[in-house]
N, C-alpha and C positions, 0 to 999 in steps of 0.2 A: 666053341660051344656058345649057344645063344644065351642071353639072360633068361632066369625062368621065369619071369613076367612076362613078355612076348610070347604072347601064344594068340591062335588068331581069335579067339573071344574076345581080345583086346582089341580087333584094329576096325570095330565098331566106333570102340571109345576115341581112339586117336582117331576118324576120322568126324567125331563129332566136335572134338576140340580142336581140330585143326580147321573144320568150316568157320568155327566162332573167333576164332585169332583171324584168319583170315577176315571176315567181314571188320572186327575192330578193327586193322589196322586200313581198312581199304576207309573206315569211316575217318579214321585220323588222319592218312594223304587228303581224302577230303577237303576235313578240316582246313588242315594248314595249306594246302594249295590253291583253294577256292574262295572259303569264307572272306569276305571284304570285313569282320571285324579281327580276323586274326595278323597280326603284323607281325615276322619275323625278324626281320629288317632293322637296323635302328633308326633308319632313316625313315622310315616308317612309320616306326613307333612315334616317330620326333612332330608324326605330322598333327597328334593329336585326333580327335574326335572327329571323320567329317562324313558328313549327309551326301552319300552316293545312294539314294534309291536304285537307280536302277542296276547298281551292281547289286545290289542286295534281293532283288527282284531277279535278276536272272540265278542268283545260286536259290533263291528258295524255289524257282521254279526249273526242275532238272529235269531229264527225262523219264525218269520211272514216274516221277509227279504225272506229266503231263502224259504216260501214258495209260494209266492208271484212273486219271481223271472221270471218265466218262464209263468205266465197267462198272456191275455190280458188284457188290461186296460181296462176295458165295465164293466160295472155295470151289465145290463143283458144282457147278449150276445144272448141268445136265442131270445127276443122279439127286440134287434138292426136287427139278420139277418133276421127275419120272417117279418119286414118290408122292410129291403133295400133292398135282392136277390126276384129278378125276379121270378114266379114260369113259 
C-alpha cells in the first residue's frame, strides 16, 4: 500500500522541487569545478591570492551568457508585438 500523501496532486509539487534541487546543485558543480576563486585542493588553497584574469573572464563569460547577449529581454516577443503594433 502506497503512502497516503502520494497522490498525483502531488507530483506537480515533486516536480517543482526536484527542477530547484536540480538547478542548485548544477549551480554548485559549477561552482566548485570552474570558479578560479574556489580551491579545493590544499595545494591550492596554499597558493594564496592570485590574479588569473582571464580565467576569471572565461567563467564569467559561459555560454548561456554569451548566448543570451544579443536577444531582447521579452519573454514572448511575438504575442508582446502582435498586441502593442498597430495593424
Amino acid at each position: 500500500m502506497a503512502s497516503r500523501w502520494i497522490r498525483p496532486e502531488v507530483y506537480p509539487l515533486f516536480a517543482a522541487t526536484g527542477v530547484a534541487v536540480g538547478i542548485c546543485a548544477m549551480q554548485l558543480v559549477r561552482n566548485i569545478t570552474g570558479n578560479p576563486e574556489v580551491r579545493v585542493t590544499k595545494e591550492n588553497r596554499a597558493a594564496g591570492i592570485l590574479d588569473n584574469f582571464e580565467e576569471g573572464e572565461k567563467y564569467r563569460e559561459n555560454a548561456v551568457r554569451k548566448f543570451v547577449r544579443n536577444k531582447k529581454p521579452q519573454i514572448m516577443p511575438s504575442i508582446n508585438n502582435f498586441f502593442s503594433e498597430p495593424n
